[in-house]
TORLOKE-625751 format. One record per residue (C-alpha): residue number from 0; residue in three letters; x negated, y negated, z. Coordinates in Angstrom, 3 decimals. Each point is the difference from the previous one (the first is absolute). Example, Ala and Ser with C-alpha at 12.3 -4.5 7.8 and 13.67 -1.06 7.14 Angstrom:
residues 2
resi; resn; c1; c2; c3
0; Ala; -12.300; 4.500; 7.800
1; Ser; -1.370; -3.440; -0.660
This chain:
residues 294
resi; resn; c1; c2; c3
0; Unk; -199.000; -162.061; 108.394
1; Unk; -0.870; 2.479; 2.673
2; Unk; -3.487; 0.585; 1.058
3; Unk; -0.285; 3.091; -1.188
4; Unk; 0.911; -0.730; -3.484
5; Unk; -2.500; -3.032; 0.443
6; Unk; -3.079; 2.387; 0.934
7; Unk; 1.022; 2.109; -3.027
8; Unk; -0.212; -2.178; -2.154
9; Unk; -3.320; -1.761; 1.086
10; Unk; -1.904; 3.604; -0.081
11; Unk; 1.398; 0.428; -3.353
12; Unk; -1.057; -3.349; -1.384
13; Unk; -3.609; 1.570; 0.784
14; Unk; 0.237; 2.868; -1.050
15; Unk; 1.649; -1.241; -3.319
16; Unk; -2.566; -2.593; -0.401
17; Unk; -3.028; 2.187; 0.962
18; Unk; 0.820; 3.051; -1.823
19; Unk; 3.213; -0.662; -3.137
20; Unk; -0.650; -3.472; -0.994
21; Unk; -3.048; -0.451; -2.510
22; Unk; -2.534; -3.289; 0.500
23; Unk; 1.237; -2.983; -1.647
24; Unk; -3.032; -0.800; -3.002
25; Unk; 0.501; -2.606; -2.818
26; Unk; 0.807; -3.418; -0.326
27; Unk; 3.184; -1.694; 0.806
28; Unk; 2.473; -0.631; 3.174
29; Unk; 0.345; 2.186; 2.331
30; Unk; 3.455; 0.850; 0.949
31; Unk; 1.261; -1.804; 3.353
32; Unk; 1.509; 3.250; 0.776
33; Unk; -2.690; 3.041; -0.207
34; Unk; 1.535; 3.449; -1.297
35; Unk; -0.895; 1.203; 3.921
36; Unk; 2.489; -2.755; 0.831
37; Unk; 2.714; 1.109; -2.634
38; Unk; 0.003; 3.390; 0.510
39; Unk; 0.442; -0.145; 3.916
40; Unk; 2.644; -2.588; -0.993
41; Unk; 2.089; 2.707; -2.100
42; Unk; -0.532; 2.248; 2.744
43; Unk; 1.579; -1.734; 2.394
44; Unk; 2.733; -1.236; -1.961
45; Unk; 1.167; 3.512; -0.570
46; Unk; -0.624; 0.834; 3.775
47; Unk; 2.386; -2.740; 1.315
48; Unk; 2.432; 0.765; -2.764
49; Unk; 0.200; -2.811; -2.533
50; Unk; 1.191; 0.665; -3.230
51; Unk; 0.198; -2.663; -1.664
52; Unk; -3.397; -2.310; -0.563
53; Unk; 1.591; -2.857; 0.345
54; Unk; 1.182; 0.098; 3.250
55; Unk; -2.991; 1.778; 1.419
56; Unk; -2.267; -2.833; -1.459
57; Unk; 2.085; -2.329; 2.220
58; Unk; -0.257; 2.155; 3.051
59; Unk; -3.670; 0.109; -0.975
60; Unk; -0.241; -3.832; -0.292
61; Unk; 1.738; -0.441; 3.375
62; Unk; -1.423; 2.817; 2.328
63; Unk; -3.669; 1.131; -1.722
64; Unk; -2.022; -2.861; -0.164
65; Unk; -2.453; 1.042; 2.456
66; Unk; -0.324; 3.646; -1.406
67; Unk; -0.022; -1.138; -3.652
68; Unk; -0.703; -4.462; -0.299
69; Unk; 0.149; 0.087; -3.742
70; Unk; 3.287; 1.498; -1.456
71; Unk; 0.857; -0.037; -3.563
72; Unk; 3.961; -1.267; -1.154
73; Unk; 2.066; 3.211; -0.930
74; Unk; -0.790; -0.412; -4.012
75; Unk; -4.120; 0.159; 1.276
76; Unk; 0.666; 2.728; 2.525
77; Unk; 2.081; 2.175; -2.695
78; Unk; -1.975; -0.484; -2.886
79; Unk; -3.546; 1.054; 2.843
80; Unk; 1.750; 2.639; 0.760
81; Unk; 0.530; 1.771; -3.789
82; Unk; -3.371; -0.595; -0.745
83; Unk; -1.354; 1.929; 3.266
84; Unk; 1.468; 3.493; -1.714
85; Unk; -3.324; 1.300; 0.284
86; Unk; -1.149; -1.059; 3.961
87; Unk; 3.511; 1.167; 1.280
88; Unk; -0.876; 3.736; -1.361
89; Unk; -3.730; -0.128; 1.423
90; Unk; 1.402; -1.897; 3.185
91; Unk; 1.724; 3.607; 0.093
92; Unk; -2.834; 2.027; -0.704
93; Unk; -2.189; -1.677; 2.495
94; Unk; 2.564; 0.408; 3.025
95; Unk; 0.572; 3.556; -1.367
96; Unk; -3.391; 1.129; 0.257
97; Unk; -0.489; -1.568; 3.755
98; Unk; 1.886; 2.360; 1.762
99; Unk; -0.146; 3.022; 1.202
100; Unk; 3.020; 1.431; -2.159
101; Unk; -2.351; -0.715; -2.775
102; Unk; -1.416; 3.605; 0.527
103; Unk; 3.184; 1.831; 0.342
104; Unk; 0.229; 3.080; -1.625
105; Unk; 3.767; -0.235; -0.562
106; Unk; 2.000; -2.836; -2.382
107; Unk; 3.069; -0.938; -0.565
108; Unk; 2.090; -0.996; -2.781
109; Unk; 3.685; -1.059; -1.474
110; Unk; 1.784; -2.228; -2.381
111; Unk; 2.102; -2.432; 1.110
112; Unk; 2.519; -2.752; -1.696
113; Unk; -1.414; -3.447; -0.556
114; Unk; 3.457; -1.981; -1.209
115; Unk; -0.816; -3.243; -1.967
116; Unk; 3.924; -0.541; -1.058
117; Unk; 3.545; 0.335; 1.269
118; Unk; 2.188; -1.282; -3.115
119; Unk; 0.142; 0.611; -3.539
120; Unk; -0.764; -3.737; -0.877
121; Unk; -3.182; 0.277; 2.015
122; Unk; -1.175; 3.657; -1.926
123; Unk; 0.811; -2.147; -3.402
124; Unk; -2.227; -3.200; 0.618
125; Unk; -2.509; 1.595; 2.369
126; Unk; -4.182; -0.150; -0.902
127; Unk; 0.107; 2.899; 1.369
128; Unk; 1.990; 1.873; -3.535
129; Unk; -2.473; 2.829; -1.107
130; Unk; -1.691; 0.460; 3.426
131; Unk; 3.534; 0.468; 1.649
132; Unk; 2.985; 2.724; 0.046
133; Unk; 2.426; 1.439; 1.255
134; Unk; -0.274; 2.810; 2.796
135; Unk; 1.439; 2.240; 2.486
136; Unk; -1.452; 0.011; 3.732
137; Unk; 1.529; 3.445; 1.097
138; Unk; -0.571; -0.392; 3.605
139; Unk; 2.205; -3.115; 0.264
140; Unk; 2.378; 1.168; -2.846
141; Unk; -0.258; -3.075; -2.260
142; Unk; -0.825; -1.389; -2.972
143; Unk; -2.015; -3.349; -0.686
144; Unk; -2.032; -1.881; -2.250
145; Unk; -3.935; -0.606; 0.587
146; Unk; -3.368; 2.020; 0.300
147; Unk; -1.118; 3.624; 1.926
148; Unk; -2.613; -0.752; 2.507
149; Unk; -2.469; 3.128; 0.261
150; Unk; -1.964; 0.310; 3.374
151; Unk; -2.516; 2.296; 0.849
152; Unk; -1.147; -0.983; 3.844
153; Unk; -1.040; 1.364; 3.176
154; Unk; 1.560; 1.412; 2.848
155; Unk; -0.115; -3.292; 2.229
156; Unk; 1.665; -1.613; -3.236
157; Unk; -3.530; -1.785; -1.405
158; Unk; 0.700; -0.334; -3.701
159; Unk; -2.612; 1.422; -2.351
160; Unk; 1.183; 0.321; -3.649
161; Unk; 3.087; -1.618; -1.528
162; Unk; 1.780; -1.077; -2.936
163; Unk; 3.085; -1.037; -1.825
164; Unk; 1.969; 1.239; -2.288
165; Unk; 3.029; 0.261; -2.817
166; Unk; 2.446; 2.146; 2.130
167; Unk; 0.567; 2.369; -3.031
168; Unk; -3.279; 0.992; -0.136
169; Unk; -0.314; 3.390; 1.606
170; Unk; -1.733; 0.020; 3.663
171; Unk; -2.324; 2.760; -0.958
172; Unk; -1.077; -2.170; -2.611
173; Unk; -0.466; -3.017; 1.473
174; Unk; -1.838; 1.856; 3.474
175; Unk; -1.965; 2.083; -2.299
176; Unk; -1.616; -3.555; -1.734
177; Unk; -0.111; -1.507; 3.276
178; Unk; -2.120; 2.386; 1.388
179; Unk; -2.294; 0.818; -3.175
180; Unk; -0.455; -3.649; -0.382
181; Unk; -1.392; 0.080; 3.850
182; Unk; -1.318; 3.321; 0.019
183; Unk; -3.745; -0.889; 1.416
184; Unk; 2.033; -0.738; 3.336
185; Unk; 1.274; 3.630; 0.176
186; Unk; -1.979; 2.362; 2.265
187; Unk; -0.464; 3.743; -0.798
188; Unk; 2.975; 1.471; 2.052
189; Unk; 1.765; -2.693; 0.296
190; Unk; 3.377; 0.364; 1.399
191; Unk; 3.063; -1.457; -1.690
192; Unk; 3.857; 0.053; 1.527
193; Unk; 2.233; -0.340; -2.759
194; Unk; 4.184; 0.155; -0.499
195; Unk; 1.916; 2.435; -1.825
196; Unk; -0.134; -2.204; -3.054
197; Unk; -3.959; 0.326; -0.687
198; Unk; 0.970; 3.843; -0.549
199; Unk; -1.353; 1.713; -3.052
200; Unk; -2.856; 2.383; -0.973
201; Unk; -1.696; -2.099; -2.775
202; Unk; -0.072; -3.140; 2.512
203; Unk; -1.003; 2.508; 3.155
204; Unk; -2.872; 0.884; -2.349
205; Unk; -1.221; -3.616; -1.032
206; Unk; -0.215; -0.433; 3.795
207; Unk; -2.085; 2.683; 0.792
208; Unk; -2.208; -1.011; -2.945
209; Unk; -0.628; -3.149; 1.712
210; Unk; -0.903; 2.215; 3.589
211; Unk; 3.438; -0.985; 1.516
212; Unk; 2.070; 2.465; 1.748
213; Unk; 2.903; -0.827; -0.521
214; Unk; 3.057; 1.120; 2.370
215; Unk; 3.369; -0.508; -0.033
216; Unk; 3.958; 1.153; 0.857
217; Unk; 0.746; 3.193; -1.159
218; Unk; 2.542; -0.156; -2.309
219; Unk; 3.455; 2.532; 0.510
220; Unk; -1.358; 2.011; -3.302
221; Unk; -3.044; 0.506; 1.653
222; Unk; -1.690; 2.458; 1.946
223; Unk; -0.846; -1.433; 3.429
224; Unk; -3.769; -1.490; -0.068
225; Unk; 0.475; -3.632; 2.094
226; Unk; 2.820; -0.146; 1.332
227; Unk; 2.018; -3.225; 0.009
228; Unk; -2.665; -2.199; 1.513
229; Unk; 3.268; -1.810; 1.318
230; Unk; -2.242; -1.625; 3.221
231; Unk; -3.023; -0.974; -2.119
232; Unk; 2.340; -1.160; -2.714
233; Unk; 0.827; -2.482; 2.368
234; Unk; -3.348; -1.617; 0.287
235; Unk; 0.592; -1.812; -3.570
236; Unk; 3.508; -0.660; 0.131
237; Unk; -0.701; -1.866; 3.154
238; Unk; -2.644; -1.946; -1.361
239; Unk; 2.341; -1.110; -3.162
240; Unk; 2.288; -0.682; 2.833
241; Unk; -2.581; -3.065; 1.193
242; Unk; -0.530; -1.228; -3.148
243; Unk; 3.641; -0.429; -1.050
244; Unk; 1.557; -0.402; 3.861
245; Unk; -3.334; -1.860; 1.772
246; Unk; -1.607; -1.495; -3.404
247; Unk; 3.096; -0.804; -2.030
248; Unk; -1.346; 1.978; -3.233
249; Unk; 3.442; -0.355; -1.791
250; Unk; 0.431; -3.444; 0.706
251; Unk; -3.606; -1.451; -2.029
252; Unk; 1.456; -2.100; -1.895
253; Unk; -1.574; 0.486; -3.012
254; Unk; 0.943; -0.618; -3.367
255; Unk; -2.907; 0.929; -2.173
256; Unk; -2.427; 2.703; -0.477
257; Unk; -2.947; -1.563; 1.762
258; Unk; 2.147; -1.764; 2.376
259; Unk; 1.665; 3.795; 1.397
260; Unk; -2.996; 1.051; -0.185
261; Unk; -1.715; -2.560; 2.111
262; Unk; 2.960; 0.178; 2.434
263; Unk; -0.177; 3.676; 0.684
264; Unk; -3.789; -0.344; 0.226
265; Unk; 0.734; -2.842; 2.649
266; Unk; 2.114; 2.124; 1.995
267; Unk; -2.547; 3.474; -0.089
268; Unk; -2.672; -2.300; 1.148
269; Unk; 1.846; -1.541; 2.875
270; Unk; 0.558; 4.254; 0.758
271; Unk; -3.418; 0.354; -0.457
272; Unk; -1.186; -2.654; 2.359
273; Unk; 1.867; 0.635; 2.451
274; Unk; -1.135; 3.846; 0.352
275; Unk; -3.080; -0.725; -0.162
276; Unk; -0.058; -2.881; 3.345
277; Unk; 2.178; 2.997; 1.417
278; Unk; -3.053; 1.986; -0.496
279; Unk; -2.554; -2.809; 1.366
280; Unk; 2.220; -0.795; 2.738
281; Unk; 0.607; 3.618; 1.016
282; Unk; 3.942; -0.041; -0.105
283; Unk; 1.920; 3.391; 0.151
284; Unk; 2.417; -0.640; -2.119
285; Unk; -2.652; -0.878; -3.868
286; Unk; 3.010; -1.279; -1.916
287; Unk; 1.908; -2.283; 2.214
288; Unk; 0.122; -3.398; -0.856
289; Unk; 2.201; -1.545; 2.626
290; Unk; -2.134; -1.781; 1.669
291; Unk; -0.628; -1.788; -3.307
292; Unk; 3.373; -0.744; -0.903
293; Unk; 0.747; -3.293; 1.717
């Protein structure tokens, strides 16, 4: 583990523990491994790009001792990890609201694939039936089997609202929710940079309801107002680019609802942390994880 990805994670065990984790009160054993310790843990397993728990448990075992003494099997470490749904997303929130980009009068946002299948035996037995479906990802001209992932971040890539969803579901939909369900984070003016696809004057209006301006491609029926935003467009397909190139987003491993949606969780954290150190550490380039990576 490089030194760098060493000093991350011991300034985000403090923060984590000062700030995300709650006091421990009633009766009964405390845990060998704190939830500071297990969610730095996840953090750098998606970092050094392990996907599967069982092998990164081993690596733990054999290389981590001094960082973390007490490490769970991989049954203990996976079933820890479900049940910390709840400190991932404020571990988010927390990093989030520590930098700078935090104030940022412009967001970001797209849907991306999250595939959870590759073969029709897999579709039929999956946990995932009912949550799951089928879906086209137009910029890589394919179909596949899984969830949407919906991101709204900042420029620098800090995620700030997200969710998952039935790929059928219209995006308006499912953007519109996700930002009425999270609407005390919106500030009056807010800026939001949206694709072609979030076009539409009933879903331009439940935007502006909620004080977001929202902006966008022009479509060719249009009359010219933006543009194509093609250089600013780039700003969130780059970040999807880290979490599927960098972060390994389409290779989770999940195979139930909580468990994708643990994974994915995993993996924007791991984005998140390593933004924000960027920030603390003053690097030019916020989202780059390479020095991390190894």
């Amino acid at each position: 583990m490089t030194k760098d990805l060493n000093t991350l994670l011991t300034a985000l065990y403090v923060l984590i523990d000062d700030h995300v984790v709650p006091p421990r009160t009633g009766r009964g054993r405390r845990p060998r491994l704190s939830d500071s310790e297990l969610l730095c843990l996840a953090v750098a397993q998606v970092l050094l790009g392990y996907h599967s728990e069982r092998r990164w448990i081993r690596f733990a075992h054999a290389n981590l001792r001094g960082m973390f003494p007490d490490l769970p099997n991989q049954p203990g470490y996976h079933k820890r990890l479900k049940a910390a749904e709840p400190l991932l997303c404020r571990a988010m929130a927390v990093l989030a609201q520590q930098c700078p980009s935090w104030f940022d009068d412009v967001w970001i946002t797209d849907a991306t694939p999250v595939p959870c299948g590759a073969s029709r035996e897999t579709v039929k037995r999956s946990d995932l039936a009912g949550h799951a479906g089928y879906g086209y990802c137009a910029a890589h001209s394919r179909f596949y089997w899984g969830l949407k992932l919906y991101l709204v971040c900042t420029g620098d890539g800090m995620p700030l609202l997200w969710c998952l969803a039935h790929p059928k579901i219209g995006e308006r939909e499912v953007l519109a929710a996700l930002l009425s369900r999270n609407h005390h984070h919106i500030r009056p003016g807010q800026v939001l940079l949206a694709d072609k696809g979030f076009s539409g004057r009933d879903f331009q209006h439940r935007t502006a309801e909620m004080g977001l301006d929202l902006r966008r491609p022009d479509r060719a029926d249009e009359t010219y107002r933006n543009g194509n935003l093609g250089g600013v467009r780039q700003w969130i397909e780059s970040v999807n680019q880290s979490l599927k190139g960098q972060l390994n987003l389409e290779q989770h491993g999940g195979r139930t609802p909580t468990g994708v949606f643990t994974r994915v969780a995993q993996r924007l954290l791991a984005l998140a942390a390593g933004i924000w150190h960027n920030w603390a550490t003053d690097t030019p380039r916020k989202r780059s994880l390479i020095a991390y990576d190894h």
